[in-house]
C-alpha positions in Angstrom: -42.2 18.9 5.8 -39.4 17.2 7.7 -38.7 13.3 7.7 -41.1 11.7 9.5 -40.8 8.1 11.6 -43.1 6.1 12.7 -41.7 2.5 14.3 -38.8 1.0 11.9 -39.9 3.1 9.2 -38.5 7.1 8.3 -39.4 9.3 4.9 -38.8 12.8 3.9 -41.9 13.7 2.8 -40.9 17.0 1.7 -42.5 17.9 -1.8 -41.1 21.4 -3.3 -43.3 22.9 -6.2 -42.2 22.5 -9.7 -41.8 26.4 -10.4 -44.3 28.9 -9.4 -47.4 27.4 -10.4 -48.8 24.4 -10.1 -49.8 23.1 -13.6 -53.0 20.7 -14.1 -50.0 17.8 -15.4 -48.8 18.1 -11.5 -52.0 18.0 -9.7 -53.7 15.2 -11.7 -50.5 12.8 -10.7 -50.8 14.2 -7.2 -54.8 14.0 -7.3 -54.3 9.9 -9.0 -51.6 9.2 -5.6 -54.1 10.9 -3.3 -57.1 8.8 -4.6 -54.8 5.7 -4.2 -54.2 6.3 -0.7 -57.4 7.4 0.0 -59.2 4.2 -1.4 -57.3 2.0 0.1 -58.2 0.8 4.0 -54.7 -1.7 4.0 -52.6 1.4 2.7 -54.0 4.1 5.3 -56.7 2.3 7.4 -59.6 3.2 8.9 -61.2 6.8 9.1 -61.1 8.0 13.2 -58.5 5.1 14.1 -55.0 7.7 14.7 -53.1 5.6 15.5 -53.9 3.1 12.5 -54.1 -0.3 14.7 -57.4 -1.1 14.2 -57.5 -4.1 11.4 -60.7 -5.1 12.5 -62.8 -6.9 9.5 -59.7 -7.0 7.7 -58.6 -10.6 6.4 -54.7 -10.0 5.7 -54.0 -11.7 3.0 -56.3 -9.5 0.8 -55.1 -6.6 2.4 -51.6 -7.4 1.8 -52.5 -7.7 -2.0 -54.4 -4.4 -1.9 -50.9 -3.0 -0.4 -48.8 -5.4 -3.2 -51.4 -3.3 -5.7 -51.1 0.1 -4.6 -47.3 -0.3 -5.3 -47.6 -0.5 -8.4 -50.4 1.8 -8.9 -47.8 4.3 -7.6 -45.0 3.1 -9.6 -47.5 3.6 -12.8 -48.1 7.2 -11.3 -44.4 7.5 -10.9 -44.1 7.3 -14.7 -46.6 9.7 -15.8 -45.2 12.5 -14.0 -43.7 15.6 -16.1 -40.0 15.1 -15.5 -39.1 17.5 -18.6 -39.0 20.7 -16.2 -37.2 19.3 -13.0 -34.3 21.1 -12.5 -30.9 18.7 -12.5 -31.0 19.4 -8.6 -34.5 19.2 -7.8 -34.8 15.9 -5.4 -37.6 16.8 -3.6 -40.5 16.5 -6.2 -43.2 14.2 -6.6 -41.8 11.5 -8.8 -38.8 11.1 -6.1 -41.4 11.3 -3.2 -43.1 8.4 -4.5 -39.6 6.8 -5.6 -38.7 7.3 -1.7 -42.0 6.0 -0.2 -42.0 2.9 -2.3 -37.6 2.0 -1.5 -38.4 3.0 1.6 -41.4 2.5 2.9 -43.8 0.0 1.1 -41.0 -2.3 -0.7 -39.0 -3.2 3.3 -42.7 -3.8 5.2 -43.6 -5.8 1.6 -40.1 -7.8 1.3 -40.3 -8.6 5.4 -44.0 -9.4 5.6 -45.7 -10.5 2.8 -43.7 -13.7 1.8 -43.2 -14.4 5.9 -47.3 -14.1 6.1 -48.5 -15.8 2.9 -45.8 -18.6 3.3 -47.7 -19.5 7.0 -51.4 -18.8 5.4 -50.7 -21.1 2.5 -48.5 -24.0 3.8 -48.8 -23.5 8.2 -52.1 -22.2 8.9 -55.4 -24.3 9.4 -57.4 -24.1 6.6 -60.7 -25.5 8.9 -60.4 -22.2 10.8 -62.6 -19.6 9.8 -60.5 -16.9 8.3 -60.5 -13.8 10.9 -59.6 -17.0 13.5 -57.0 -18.4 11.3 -55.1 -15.1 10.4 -55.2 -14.3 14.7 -52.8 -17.3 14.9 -49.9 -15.6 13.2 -46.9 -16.3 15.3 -45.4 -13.0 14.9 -48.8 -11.1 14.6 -48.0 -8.6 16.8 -44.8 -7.7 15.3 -46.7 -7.7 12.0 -49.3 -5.4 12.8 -47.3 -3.2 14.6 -44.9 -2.5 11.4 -48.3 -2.1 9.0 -49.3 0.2 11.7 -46.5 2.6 11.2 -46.7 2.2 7.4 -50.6 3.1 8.0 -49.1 6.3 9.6 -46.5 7.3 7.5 -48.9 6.9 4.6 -51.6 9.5 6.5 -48.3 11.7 6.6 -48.1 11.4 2.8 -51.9 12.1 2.3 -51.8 15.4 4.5 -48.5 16.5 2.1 -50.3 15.8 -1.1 -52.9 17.9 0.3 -51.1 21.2 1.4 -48.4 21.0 -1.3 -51.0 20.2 -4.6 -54.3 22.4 -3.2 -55.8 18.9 -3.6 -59.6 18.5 -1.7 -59.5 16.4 1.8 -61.8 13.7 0.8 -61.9 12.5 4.5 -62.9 15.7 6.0 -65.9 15.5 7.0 -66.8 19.1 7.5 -65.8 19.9 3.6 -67.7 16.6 2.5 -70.9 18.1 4.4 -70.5 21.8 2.3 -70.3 20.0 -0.9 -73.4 17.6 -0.5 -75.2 20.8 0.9 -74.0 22.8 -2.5 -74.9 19.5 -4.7 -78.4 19.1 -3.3 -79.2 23.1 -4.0 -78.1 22.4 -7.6 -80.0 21.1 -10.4 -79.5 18.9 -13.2 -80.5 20.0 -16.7 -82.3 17.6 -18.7 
């Protein structure tokens, strides 16, 4: 895959295989990312919304800690993956993927908007409000959500690469999801 942009944010998401075949090593770090993203509503959003704008239910602040969490989540996944057989020139494997999504990505919409956000929620906001009213009077809300947007997008990107490059299982595919209940309920347990 070729870099991809969405508003002020760009990434190569471009994952090359370590070798020929895929060992169990590279697909559990890939499988641990995926389940990451796919777990977390403030990383990739909500299921059906394309375009990732819809932050409705969300309260910010928590979500921007989810987000603050999956960084390092990914920085911990970062470390367990099997450097010993990259080749001196290889730049395009996972480890640098996630290296590049988290200088480039997650750490510039964190260092802008998190300390900008919880500064006003803490010491500006009005703490009478109810909370989904407080957080809607964010003087640079729109700016805000429009930057989390494109992160929400790029991250999709990142999900759909982990997918094709790993052999990994679409958890948000409905039609798959279906086959496999099917297949479970025909199944039985042994005592």
């Amino acid at each position: 895959m070729a870099v991809v942009s969405k508003g002020s944010f760009s990434i190569n998401l471009g994952i090359v295989k370590l070798g020929g075949d895929l060992t169990e090593e590279d697909r559990q770090c890939a499988w641990e990312l995926y389940t990451e993203l796919s777990t977390r509503l403030a990383v990739t959003g909500k299921l059906g919304d394309d375009e990732c704008k819809n932050f409705n239910g969300e309260l910010y602040i928590e979500s921007l800690s989810s987000l603050y969490n999956f960084f390092q989540e990914a920085r911990g996944i970062m470390r367990k993956f099997p450097v010993g057989r990259l080749e001196q020139d290889n730049n395009q494997h996972l480890g640098i993927m996630i290296n590049n999504i988290l200088s480039e990505v997650l750490r510039p919409f964190l260092e802008k908007w998190q300390v900008r956000y919880r500064h006003w929620w803490e010491n500006q906001s009005n703490p009478r409000k109810a909370p989904f009213e407080r957080q809607d009077n964010f003087p640079e809300l729109e700016k805000f959500l429009k930057d989390w947007s494109a992160l929400r997008w790029l991250m999709r990107e990142l999900q759909k690469e982990l997918i094709s490059v790993y052999h990994l299982i679409d958890v948000n595919n409905k039609q798959a999801n279906e086959s496999f209940q099917g297949a479970a309920q025909g199944s039985q347990c042994l005592p």
